[in-house]
N, C-alpha and C positions, 0 to 999 in steps of 0.2 A: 504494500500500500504506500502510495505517496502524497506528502501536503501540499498543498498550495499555500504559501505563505500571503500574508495582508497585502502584498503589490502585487498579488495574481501570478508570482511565477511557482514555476513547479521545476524539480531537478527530473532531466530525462537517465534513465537509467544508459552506463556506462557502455553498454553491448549497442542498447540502440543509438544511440549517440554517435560513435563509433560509424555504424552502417550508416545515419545519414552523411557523415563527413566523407564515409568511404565513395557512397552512391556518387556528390556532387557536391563541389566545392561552391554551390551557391546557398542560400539560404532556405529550407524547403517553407513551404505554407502548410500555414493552419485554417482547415475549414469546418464549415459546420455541417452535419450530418441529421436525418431525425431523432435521436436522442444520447450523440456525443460529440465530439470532436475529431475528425482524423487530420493527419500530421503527415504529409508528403514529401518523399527528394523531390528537387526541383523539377528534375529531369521528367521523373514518374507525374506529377503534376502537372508538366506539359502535353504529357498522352494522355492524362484523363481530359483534359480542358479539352482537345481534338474531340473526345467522344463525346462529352457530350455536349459541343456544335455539331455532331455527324446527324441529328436528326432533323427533318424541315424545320430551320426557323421561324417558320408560319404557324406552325403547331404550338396555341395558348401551355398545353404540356411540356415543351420542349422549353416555353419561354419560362415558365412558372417552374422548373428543373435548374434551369438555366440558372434564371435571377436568385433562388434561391443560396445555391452552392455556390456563386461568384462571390455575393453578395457579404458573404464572411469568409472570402480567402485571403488571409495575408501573410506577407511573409513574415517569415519567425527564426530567426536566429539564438543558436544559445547562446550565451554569455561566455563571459571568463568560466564561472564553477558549473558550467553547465545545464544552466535553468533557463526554460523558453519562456514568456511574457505572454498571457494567453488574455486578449483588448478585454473589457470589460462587457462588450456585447457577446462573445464569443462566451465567457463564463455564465453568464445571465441564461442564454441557449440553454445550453449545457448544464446549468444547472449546478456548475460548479462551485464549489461553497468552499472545502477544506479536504474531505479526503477523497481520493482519485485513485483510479485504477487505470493502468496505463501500458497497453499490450498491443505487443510485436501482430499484424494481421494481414501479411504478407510483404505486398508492392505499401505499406504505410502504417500508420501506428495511431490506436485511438486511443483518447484518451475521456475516461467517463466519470461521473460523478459513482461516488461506490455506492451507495444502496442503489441506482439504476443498475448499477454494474450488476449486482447482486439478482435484482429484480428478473434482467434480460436471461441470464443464467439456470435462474432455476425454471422459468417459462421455455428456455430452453432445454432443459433436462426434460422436464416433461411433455415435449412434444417431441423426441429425437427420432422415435420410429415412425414417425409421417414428414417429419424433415430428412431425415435418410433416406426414404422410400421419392419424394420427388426431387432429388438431388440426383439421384439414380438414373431415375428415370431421364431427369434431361439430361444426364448424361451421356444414357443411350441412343437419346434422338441426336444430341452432339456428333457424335460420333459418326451415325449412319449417312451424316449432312457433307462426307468428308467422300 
């Protein structure tokens, strides 16, 4: 578990830290998500923003997708001891108060308030075998599309 101290920074754990300096010597962004934060390499952050412009800009969906996820990207650098500054609209979202949970989730890193964290977790424990079971499956429509 990690704090957020009273100026809104939080220390990123040393591994991840590490892999975004590794990924790109730019500073990655922080966006907002429907109920956390994720924390992007720069680079990784440049191909999601490609996706999602990839669908008609015409489509209210695509804009209301759009404006949303721009709308709180910004960049975020850590500091000297390693702590990112997360704006105060960005914690307000999120929901963030003091204690945070803050986990590696592939191509980026979220970061959530801990009883949502908590929350999403055990809603997801109890749904694993109808989350497994269409995970599968699009996996095997994945696949046949090749």
């Amino acid at each position: 578990m990690h704090t957020i101290d009273g100026k809104g920074r939080v220390s990123l754990p040393a591994e991840l830290r590490m892999e975004l300096q590794r990924r790109s010597e730019h500073a990655p962004f922080l966006t907002n998500m429907p109920d956390h934060l994720a924390l992007y390499p720069h680079e990784d952050w440049l191909a999601y923003e490609e996706k999602l412009f990839a669908p008609d800009p015409f489509m209210p969906e695509a804009q209301d997708l759009q404006l949303f996820m721009l709308s709180g990207a910004a960049p975020c650098a850590a500091d000297n001891q390693g702590r990112i500054l997360i704006p105060p609209a960005l914690r307000e979202h999120a929901r963030l108060d003091r204690d945070v949970v803050i986990a590696g989730a592939g191509t980026h890193i979220q970061i959530w308030d801990r009883a949502r964290f908590d929350q999403f977790i055990s809603r997801t424990q109890s749904n694993f075998r109808e989350l497994a079971s269409v995970v599968s499956t699009a996996a095997r429509v994945s696949k046949q599309r090749i």
